[in-house]
C-alpha positions as CSV (number, residue, x, y, z in Angstrom):
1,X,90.3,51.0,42.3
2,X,89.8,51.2,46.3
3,X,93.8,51.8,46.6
4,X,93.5,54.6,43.9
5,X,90.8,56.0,46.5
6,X,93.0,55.4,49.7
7,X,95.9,56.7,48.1
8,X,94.2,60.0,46.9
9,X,92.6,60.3,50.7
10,X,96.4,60.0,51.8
11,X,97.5,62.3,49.5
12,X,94.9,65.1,50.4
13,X,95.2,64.6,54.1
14,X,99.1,65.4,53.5
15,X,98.7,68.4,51.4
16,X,96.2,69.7,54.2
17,X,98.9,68.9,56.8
18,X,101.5,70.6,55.1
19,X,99.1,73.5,54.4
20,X,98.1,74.2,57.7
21,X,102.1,73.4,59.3
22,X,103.5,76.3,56.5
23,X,100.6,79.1,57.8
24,X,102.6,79.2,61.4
25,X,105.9,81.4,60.9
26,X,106.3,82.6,64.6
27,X,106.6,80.8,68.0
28,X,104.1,81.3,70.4
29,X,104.8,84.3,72.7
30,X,106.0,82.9,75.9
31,X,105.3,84.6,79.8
32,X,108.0,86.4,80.4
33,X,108.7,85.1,84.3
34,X,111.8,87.2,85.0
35,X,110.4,90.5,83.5
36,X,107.2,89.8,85.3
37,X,108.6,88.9,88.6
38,X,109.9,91.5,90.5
39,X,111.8,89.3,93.3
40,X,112.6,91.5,96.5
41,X,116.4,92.7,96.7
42,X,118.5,91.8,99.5
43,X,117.0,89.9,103.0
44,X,113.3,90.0,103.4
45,X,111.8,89.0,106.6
46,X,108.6,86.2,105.1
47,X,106.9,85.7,108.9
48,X,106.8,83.0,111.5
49,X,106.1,79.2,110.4
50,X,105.9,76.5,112.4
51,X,107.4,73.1,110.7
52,X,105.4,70.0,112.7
53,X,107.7,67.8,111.4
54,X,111.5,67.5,111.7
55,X,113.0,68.1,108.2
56,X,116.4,68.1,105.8
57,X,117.2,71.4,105.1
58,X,119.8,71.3,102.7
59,X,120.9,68.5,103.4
60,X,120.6,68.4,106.9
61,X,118.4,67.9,110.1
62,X,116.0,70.9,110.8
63,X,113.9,70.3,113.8
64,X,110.0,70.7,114.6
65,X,109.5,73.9,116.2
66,X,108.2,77.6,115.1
67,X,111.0,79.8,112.8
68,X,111.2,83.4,111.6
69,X,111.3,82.9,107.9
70,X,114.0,85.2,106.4
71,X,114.8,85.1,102.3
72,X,118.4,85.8,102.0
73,X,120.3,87.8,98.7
74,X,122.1,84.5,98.0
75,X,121.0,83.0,95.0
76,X,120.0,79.4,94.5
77,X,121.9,78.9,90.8
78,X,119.0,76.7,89.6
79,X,120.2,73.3,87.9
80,X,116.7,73.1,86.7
81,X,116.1,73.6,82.9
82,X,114.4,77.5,82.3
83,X,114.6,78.4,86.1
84,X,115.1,82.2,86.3
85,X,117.9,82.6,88.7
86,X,116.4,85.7,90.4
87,X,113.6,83.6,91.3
88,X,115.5,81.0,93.3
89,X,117.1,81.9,96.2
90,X,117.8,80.5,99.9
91,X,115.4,81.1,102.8
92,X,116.9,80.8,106.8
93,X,115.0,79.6,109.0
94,X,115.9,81.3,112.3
95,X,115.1,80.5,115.9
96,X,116.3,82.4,118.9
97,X,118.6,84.6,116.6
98,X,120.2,81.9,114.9
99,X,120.5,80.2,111.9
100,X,118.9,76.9,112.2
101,X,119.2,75.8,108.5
102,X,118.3,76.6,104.6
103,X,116.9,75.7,102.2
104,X,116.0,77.1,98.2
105,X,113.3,79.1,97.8
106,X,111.2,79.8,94.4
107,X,109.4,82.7,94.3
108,X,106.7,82.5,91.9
109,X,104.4,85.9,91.3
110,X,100.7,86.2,92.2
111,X,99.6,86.1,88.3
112,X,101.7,82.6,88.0
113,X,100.5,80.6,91.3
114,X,97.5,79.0,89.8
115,X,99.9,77.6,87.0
116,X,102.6,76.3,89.6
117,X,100.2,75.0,92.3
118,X,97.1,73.5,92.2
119,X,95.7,74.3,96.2
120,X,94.3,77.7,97.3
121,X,97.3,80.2,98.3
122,X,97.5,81.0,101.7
123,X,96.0,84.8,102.7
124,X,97.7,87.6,102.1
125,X,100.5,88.0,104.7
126,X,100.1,84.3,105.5
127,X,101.3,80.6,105.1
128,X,100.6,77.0,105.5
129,X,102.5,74.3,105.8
130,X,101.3,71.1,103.9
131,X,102.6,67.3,103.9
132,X,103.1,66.2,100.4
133,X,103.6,62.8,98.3
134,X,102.2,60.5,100.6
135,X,103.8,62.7,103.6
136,X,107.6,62.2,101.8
137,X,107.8,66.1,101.1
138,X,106.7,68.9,103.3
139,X,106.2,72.5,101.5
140,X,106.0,75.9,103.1
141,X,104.2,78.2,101.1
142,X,104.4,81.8,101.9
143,X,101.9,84.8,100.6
144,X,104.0,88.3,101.0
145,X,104.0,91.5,98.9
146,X,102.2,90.1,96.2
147,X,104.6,87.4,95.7
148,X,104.1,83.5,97.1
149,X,107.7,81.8,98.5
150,X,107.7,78.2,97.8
151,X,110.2,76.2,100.0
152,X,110.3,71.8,99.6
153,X,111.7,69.6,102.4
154,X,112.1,65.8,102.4
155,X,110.6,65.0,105.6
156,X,113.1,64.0,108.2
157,X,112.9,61.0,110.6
158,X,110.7,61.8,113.6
């Protein structure tokens, strides 16, 4: 008799299950990023940072010292899963009127920073520069025109 009862409690939680799985009949509506995100077009001067470390910049040495920020036109072609390619672009980092290196940029709208990173943005107009994962990574982050520039270097040997 107790299996009979365990077997109809098995039964019902099943039917429920199935009831409750056959009510949904649409995805959930997803952000839409790209439409969202209206990435600047063509080079866009970010502001001065000043890297306190010495970095790789794609792929190679970037030295301490203060840089004009510039995000280029050139795309990034994201090898990342549901990356918007308009959103990924490179960044120079210029000192004395040359290029000193680059490295990918993601640009990530005002609405969607509090779902990309956890810290408080820099001001408006601003940036900081933060050691990350136990001082491995070092990421710029850059508030302009309503949009924040996210840029990740391994840190370099000093």
């Amino acid at each position: 008799m107790k299996n009979q009862w365990v077997f109809v409690g098995v039964l019902v939680a099943a039917l429920a299950a199935s009831d409750a799985f056959a009510q949904h009949t649409a995805p959930n509506q997803q952000p839409t990023t790209a439409e969202a995100a209206k990435a600047p077009a063509g080079e866009v001067a970010l502001g001065n940072v000043r890297i306190p470390r010495s970095v790789m910049a794609d792929g190679k040495p970037l030295a301490a010292g203060t840089y004009q920020v510039r995000l280029t036109a050139d795309p990034a072609k994201p090898d990342a899963v549901g990356a918007t390619e308009e959103l990924s672009r490179w960044a120079e980092f210029v000192q004395g009127g040359n290029v000193r290196g680059r490295e990918v940029v993601t640009i990530v709208p005002a609405g969607e920073s509090k779902f990309v990173v956890q810290d408080a943005p820099p001001p408006s107009g601003g940036s900081k520069v933060q050691m990350l994962r136990g001082n491995e990574y070092m990421r710029v982050w850059i508030n302009r025109g309503g949009n924040h520039y996210l840029i990740h270097f391994p840190v370099g040997a000093n």
